[in-house]
FIVO-164850 format. One line per 10 residues: their letters; for each residue x, y, z of N, C-alpha, C. Coordinates in Angstrom, 1 decimal. Atoms other than C-alpha are relative to their C-alpha. Layout:
<atoms>
a> X,Y,Z,X,Y,Z,X,Y,Z; ...
</atoms>
This chain:
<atoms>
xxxxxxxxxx> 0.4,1.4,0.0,-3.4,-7.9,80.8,0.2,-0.5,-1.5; -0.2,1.1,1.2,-2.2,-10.5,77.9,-1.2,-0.5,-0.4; 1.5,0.6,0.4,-5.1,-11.7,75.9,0.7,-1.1,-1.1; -0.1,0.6,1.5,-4.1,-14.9,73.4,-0.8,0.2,-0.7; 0.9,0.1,1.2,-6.0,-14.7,70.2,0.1,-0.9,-1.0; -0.2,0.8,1.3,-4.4,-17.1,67.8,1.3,-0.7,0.4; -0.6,1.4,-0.2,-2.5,-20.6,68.2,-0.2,-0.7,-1.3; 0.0,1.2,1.2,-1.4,-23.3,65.5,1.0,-0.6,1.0; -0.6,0.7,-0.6,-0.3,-26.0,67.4,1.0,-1.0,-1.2; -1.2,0.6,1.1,3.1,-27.5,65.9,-0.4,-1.6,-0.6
xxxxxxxxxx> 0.6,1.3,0.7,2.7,-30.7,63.6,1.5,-1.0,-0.2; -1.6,0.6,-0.3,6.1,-33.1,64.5,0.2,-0.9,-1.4; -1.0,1.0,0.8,6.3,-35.0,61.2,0.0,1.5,-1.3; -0.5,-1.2,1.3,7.0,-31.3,58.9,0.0,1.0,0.7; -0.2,-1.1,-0.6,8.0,-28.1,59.3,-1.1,1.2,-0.3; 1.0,-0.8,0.1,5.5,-26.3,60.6,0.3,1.1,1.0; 0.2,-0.8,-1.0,5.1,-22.7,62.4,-0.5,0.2,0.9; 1.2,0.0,-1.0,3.9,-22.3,65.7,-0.1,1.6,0.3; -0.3,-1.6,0.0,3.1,-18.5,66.2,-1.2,-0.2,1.0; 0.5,-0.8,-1.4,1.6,-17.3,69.4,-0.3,1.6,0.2
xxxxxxxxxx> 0.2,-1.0,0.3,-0.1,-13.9,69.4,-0.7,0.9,1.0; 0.7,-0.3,-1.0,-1.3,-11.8,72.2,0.1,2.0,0.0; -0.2,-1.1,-0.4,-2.3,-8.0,73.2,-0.5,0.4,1.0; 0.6,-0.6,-1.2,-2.6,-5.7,75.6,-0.6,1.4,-0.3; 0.6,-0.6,0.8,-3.9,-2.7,75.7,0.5,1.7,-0.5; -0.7,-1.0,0.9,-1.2,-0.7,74.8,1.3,-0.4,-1.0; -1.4,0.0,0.9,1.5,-2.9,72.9,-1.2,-1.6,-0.8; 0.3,1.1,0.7,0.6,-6.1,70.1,1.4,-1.0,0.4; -1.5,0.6,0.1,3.7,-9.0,70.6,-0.5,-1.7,-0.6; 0.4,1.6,0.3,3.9,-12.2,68.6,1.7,-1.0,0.0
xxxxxxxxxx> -1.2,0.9,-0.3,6.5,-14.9,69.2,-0.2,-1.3,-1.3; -0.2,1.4,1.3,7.3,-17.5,65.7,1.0,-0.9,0.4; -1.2,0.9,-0.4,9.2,-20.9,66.6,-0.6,-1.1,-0.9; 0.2,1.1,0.8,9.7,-23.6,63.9,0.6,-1.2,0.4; -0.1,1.5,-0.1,9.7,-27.3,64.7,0.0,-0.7,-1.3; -0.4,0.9,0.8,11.4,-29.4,62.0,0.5,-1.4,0.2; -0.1,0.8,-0.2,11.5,-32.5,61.7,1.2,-1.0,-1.1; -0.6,0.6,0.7,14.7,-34.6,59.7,-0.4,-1.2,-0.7; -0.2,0.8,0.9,14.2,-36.5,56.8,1.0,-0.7,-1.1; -1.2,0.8,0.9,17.2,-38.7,55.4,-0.2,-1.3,-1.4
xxxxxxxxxx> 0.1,0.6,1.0,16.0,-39.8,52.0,0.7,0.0,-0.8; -1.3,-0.1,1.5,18.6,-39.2,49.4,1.1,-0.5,0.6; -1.8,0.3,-0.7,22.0,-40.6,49.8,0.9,1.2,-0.8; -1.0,-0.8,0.3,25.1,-39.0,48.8,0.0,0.3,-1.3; -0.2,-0.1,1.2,25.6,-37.1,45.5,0.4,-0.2,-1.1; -0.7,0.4,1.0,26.6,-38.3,42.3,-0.2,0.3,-1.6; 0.5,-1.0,1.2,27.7,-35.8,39.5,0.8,-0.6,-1.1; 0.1,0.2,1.1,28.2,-36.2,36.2,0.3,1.1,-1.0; -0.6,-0.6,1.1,30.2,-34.6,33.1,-1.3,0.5,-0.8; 1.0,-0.6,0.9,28.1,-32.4,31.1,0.6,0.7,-1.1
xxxxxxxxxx> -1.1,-0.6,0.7,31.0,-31.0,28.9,-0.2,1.9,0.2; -0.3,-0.8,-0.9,30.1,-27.4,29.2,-1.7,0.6,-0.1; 1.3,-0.8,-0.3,27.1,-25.3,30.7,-0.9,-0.4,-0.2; 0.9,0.7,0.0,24.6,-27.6,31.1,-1.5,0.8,0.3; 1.1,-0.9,-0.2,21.4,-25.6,30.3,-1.2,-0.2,0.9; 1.4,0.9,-0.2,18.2,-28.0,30.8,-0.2,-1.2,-0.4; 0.0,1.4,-0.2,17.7,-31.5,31.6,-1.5,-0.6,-0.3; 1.1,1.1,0.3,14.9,-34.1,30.3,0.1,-1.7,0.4; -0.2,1.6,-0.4,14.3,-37.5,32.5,-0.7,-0.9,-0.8; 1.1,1.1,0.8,12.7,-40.3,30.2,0.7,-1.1,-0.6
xxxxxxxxxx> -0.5,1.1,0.6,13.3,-43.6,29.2,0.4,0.2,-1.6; -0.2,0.1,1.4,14.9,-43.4,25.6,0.5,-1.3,-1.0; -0.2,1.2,0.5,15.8,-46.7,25.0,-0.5,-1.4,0.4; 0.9,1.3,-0.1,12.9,-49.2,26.1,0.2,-0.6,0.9; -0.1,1.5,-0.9,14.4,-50.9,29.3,-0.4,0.8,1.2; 0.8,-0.2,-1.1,12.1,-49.3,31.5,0.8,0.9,1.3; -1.1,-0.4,-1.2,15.1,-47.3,33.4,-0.4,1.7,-0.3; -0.6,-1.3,0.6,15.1,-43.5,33.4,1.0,0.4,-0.8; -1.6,-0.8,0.3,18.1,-41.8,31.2,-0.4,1.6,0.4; 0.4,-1.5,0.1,18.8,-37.9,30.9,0.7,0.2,-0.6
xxxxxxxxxx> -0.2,-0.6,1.1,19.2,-35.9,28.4,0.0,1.6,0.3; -0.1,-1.1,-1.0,20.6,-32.7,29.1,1.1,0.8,-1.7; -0.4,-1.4,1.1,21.3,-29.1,26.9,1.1,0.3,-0.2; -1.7,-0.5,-0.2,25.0,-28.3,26.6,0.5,1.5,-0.8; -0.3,-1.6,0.5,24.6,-24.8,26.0,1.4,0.6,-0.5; -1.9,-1.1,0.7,28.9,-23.6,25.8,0.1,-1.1,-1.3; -0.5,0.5,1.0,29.2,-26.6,23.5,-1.1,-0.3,-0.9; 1.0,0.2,1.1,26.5,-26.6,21.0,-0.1,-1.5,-0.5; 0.7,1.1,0.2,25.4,-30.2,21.9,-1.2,-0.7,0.7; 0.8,0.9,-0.6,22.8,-32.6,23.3,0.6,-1.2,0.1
xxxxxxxxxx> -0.7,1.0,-0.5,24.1,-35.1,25.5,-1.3,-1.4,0.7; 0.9,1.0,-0.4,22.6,-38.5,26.7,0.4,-0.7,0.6; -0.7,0.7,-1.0,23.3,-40.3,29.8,-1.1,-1.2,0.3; 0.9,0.8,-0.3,21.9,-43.6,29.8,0.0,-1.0,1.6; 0.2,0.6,-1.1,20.4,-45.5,33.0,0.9,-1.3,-0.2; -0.6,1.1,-0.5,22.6,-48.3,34.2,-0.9,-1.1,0.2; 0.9,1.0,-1.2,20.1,-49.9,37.0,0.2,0.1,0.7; 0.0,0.1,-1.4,21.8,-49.4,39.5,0.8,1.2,1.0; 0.5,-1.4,-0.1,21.3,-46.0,40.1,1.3,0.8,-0.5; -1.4,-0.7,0.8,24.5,-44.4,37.8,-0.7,-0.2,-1.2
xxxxxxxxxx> 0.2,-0.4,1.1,24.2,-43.5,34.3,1.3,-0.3,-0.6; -1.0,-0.1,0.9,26.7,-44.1,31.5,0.4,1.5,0.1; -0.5,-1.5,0.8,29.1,-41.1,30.4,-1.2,-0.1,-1.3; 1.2,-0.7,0.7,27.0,-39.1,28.2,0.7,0.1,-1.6; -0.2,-0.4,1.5,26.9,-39.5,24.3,-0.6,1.3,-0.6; 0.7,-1.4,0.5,26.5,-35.9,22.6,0.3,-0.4,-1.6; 0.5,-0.3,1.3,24.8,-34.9,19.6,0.2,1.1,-0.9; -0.1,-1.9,0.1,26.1,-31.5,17.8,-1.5,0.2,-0.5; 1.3,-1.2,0.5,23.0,-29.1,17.1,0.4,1.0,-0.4; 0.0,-1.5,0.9,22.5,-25.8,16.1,1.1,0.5,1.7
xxxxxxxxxx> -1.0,-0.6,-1.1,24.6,-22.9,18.7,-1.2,0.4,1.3; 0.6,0.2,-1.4,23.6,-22.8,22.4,-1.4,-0.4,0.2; 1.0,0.6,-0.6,20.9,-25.3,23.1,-0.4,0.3,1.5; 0.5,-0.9,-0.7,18.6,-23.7,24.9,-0.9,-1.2,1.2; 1.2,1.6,-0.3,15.9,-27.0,26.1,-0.3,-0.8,-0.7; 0.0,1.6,0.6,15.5,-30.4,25.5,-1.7,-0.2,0.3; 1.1,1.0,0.3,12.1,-32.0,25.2,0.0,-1.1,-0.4; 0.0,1.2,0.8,11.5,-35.8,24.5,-1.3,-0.4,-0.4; 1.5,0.8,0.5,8.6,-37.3,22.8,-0.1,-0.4,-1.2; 0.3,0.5,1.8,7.5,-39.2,19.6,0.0,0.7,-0.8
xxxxxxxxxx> 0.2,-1.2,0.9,7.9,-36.7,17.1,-0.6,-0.8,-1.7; 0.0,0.5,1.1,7.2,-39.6,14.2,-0.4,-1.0,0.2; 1.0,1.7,0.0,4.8,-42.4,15.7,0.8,-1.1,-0.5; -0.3,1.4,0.4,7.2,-45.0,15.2,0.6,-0.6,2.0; -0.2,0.6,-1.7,7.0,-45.4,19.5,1.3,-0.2,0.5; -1.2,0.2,-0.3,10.2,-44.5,19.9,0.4,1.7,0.7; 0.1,-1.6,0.1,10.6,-41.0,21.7,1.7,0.7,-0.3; -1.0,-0.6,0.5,12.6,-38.5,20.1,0.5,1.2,0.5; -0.1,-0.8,-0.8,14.4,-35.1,21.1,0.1,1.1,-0.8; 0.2,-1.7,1.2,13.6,-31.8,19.9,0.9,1.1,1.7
xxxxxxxxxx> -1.4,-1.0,-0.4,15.9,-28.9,21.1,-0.3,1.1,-0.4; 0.5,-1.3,0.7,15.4,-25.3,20.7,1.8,0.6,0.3; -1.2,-0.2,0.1,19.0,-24.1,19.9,-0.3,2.0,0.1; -0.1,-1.6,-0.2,19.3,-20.2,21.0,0.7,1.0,-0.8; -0.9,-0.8,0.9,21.7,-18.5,19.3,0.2,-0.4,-1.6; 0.0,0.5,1.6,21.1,-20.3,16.0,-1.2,-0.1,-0.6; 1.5,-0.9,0.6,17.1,-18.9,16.0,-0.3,-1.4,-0.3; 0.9,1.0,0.4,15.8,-22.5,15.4,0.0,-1.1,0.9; 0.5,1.6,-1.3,14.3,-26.0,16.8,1.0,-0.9,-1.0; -0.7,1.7,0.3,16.2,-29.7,16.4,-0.4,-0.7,0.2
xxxxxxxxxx> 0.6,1.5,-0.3,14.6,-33.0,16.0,0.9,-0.9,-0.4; -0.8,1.2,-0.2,16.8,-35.9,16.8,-0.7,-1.1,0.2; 0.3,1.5,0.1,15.4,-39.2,15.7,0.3,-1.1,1.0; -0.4,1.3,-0.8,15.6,-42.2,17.9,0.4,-1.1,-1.1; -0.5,1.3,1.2,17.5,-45.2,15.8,-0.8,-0.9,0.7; 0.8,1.2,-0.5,15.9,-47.6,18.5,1.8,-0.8,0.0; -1.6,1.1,-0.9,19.7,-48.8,19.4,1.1,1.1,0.4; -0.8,-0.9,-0.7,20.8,-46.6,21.7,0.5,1.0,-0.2; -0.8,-1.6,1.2,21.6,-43.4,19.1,-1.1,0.4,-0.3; 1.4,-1.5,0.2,19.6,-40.6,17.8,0.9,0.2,-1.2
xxxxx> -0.4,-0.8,1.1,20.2,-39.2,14.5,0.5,0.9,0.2; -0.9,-1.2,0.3,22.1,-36.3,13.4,-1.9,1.2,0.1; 1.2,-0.8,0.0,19.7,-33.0,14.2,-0.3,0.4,-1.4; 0.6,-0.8,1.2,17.4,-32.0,11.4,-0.6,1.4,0.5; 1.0,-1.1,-0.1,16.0,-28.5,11.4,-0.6,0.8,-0.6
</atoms>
């Protein structure tokens, strides 16, 4: 004789498991069936030049008009690249910065309280960090380190 013991009844708007579990009193048997539900939020993909080996990406407004850019590591070419927001959902080609050798990660943030955030860099192969200035018109300084 089958005995249930344990039910999760399925949940139709995620993908949830429904597992059914029963024994007798010489075998255990459980049955797992997943009910998913489709969600069509994203549209179609749209990539973008990174020149080469794009390490690690940072989303943040960098130049005041309230849009996201990204700012992304270009590890094979020892730069920091910067793709600025459009509006209407594309990004400019990406202006790069040389740094030190294989940029490792990007971070943005104020690094000099003038409310402008700026981008520091940890360059890998060249053992040190890079702060890149915000000009406040669309450019970034040459890396200091």
């Amino acid at each position: 004789m089958l005995t249930p013991f344990f039910k999760i009844e399925p949940n139709t708007s995620s993908s949830t498991p429904t597992i059914i579990s029963s024994t007798s009193a010489s075998s255990t048997s459980t049955t797992t069936s997943t009910t998913t539900s489709v969600c069509n939020l994203f549209f179609n993909q749209t990539t973008y030049s990174a020149v080469a080996q794009p390490w690690s990406v940072a989303v943040i407004d960098v130049n005041n008009d309230n849009k996201p850019d990204i700012i992304v590591a270009n590890y094979g070419s020892s730069n920091v690249g910067v793709l600025l927001n459009t509006g209407n959902g594309t990004f400019n080609a990406q202006t790069t910065y040389l740094v030190g050798t294989g940029p490792w990660s990007v971070a943005v943030v104020d690094v000099n309280s003038d409310n402008k955030p700026d981008i520091t860099v940890t360059n890998f192969d060249s053992n040190n960090l890079g702060v890149l200035l915000n000009t406040g018109n669309d450019t970034f300084s040459a890396q200091t380190t």
